[in-house]
SEVEX-131302 format. One record per residue (C-alpha): z negated, y, x; residue number from 0. Coordinates in nm, 4 decimals. Layout:
         up      north       east   num
          Z          Y          X   NUM
...
This chain:
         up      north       east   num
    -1.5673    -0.0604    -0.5769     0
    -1.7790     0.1882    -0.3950     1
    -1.9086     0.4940    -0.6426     2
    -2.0134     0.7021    -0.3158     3
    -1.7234     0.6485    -0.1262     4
    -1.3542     0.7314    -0.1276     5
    -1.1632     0.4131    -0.1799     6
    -0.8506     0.3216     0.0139     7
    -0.6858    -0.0222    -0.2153     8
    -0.4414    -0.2435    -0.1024     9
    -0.2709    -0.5792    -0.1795    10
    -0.2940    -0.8148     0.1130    11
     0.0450    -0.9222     0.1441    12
     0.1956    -0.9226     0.4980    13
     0.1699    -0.8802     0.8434    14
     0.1467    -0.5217     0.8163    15
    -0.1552    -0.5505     0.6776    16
    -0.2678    -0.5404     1.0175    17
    -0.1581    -0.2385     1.0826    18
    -0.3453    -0.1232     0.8248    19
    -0.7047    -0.3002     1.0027    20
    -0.5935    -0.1258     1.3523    21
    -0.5921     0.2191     1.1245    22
    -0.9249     0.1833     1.0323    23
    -1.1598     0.3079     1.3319    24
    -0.9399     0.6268     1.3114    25
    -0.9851     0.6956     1.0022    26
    -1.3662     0.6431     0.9467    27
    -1.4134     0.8593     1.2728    28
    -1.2843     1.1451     1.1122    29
    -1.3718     1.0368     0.7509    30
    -1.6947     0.8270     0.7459    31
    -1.7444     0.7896     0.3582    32
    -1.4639     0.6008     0.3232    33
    -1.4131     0.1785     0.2171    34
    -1.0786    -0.0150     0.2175    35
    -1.0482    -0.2922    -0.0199    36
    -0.7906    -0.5719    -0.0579    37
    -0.6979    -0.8072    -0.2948    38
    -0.5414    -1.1134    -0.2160    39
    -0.2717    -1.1990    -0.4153    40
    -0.1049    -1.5388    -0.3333    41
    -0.2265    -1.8641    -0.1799    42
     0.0727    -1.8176     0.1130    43
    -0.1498    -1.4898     0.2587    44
    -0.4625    -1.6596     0.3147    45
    -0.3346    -1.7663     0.6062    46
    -0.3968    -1.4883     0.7951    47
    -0.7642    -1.4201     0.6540    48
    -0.9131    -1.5521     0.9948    49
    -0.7003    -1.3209     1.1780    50
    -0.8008    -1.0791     0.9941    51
    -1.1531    -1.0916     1.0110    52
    -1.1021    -1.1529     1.3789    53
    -0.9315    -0.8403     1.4290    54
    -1.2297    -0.6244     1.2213    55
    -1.4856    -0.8115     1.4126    56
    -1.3191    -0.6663     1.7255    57
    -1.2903    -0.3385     1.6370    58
    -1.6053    -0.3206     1.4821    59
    -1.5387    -0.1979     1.1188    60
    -1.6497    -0.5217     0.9409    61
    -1.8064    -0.3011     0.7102    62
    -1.5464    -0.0927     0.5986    63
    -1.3028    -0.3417     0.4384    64
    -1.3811    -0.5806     0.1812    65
    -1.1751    -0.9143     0.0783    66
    -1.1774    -1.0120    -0.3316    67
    -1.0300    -1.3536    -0.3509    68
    -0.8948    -1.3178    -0.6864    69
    -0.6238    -1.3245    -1.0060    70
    -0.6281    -1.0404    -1.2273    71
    -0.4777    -1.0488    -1.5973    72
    -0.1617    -0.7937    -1.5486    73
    -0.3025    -0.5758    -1.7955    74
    -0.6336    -0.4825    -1.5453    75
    -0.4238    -0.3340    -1.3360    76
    -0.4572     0.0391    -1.4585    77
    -0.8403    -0.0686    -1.3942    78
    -0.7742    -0.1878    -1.0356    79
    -0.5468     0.1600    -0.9581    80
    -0.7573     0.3527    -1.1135    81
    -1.0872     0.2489    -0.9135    82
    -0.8811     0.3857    -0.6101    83
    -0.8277     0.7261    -0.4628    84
    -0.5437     0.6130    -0.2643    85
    -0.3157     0.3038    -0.2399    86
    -0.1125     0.2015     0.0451    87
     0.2184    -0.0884     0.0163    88
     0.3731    -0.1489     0.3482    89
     0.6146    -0.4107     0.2103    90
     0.7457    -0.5896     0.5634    91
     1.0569    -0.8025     0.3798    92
     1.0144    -0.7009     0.0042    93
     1.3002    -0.4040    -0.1398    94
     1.0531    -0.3528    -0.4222    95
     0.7891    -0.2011    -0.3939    96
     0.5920    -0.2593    -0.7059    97
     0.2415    -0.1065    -0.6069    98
     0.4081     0.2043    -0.5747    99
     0.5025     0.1816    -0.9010   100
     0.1787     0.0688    -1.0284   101
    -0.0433     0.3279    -0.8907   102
     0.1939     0.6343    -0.9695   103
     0.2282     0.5266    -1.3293   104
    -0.1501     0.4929    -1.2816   105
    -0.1873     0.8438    -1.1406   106
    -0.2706     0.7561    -0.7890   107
    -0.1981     0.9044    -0.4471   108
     0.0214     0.6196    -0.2534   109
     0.0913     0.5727     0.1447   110
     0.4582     0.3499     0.1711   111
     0.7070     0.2796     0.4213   112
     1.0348     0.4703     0.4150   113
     1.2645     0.2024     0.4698   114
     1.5046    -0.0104     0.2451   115
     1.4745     0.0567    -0.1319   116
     1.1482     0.2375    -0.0628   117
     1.3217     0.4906     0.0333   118
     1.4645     0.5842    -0.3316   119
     1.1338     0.5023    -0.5501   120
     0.9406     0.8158    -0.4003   121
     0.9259     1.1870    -0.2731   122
     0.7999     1.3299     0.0117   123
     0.4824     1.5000    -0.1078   124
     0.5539     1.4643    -0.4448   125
     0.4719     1.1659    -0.5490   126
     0.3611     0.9753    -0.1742   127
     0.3039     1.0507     0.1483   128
     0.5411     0.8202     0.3891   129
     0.5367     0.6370     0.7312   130
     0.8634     0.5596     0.9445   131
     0.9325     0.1738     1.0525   132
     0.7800     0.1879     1.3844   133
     0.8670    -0.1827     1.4597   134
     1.1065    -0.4796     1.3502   135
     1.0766    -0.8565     1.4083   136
     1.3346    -1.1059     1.3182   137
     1.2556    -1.5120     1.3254   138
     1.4252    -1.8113     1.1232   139
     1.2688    -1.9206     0.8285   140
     1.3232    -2.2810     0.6346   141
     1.3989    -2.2000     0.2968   142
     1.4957    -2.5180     0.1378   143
     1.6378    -2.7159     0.4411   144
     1.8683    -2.4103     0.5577   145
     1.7760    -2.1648     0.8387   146
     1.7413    -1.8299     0.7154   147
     1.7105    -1.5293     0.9273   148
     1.4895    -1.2704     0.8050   149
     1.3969    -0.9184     0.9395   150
     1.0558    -0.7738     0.9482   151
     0.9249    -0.3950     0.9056   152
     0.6107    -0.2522     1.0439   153
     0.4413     0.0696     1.0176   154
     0.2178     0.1815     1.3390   155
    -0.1721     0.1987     1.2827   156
    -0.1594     0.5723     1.3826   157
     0.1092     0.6924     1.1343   158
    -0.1206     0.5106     0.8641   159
    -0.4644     0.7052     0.9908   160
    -0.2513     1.0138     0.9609   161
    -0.1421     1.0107     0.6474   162
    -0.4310     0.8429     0.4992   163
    -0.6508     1.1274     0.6658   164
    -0.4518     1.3931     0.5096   165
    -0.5028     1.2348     0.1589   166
    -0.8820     1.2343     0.2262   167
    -0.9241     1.5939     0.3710   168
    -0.6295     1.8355     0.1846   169
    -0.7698     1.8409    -0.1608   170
    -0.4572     2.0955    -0.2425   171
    -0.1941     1.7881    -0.1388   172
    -0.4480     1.5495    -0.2804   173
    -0.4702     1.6811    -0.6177   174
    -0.0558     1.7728    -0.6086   175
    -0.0281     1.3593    -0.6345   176
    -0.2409     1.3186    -0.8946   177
    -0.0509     1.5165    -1.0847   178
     0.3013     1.4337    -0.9999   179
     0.2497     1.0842    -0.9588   180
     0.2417     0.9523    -1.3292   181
     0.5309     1.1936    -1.4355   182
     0.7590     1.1456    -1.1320   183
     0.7573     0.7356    -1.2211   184
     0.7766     0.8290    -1.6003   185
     1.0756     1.0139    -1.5299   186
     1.2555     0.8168    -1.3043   187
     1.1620     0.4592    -1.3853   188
     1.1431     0.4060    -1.7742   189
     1.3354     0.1425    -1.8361   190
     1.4124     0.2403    -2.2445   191
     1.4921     0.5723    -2.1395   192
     1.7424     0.4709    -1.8191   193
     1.8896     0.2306    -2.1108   194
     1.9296     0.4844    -2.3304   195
     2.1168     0.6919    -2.0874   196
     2.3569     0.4226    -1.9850   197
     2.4391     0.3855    -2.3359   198
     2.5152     0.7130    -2.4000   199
């Protein structure tokens, strides 16, 4: 990752992913010293890596996001978090939202979605900065010989540059994160201390 520059992480995962590409020219407008980085995850979304590149190509910002191919060890992933200034999970069809998780426990500012289960893993300003569902697509999937219908969440490109934007430029709200982040996940998603309460 980029010592000189402000690094924006993400796990390529889904089609909102685009969203996050069409956020781009925004953002390094405003905030030049910036660089997005992905990590794909799973062989299912390389699919869309032409696409992808397509769209950058297009909007000219090639530069300003690069693609590592690659399986980490779980236990790198304080490493990858903490390489970042700011993640961003847009799960489309997913109620977890792991990343989230990840990067608080890691310390690190995140973007989400406020929809579904997202909606109860975070605070407004306390722990992430959201964006609303700006779009939904449904479409029948196979899923072992039976037709499956399955609804899809997107985020728009400009409520991403926003929020991302304010992360970059409000060191107060910036630095807030950092130091909510960790503690807000400790406290609310321990599992031997939510076990503990249950049994008591």
């Amino acid at each position: 990752f980029s010592k000189d520059k402000k690094v924006v992480f993400f796990h390529w995962l889904h089609g909102s992913d685009f969203e996050i590409i069409r956020s781009i020219p925004r953002v390094v407008k405003e905030y030049p010293d910036v660089q997005f980085v992905t990590k794909i995850q799973y062989e299912a979304t390389k699919e869309h890596l032409p696409n992808a590149r397509r769209l950058l190509k297009e909007l000219d910002v090639e530069k300003y996001l690069n693609f590592y191919q690659m399986t980490l060890p779980y236990e790198t992933v304080p490493y990858l978090y903490n390489s970042s200034n700011i993640v961003l999970s847009f799960s489309g069809n997913y109620v977890g939202e792991y990343p989230l998780l990840e990067a608080g426990a890691s310390g690190i500012p995140s973007v989400v979605m406020n929809a579904r289960g997202i909606a109860e893993m975070f605070q407004e300003e306390v722990n992430a900065l959201s964006v609303p569902v700006a779009t939904t697509k449904k479409e029948l999937v196979n899923k072992g010989g039976f037709l499956v219908e399955e609804e899809d969440i997107y985020p728009s490109s400009d409520d991403i540059a926003r929020q991302i934007l304010r992360l970059l430029t409000d060191n107060i709200l910036y630095s807030k994160l950092v130091s909510n982040s960790r503690n807000y996940i400790i406290q609310n998603f321990n599992i031997i201390d939510k076990g503990r309460e249950l049994k008591e």
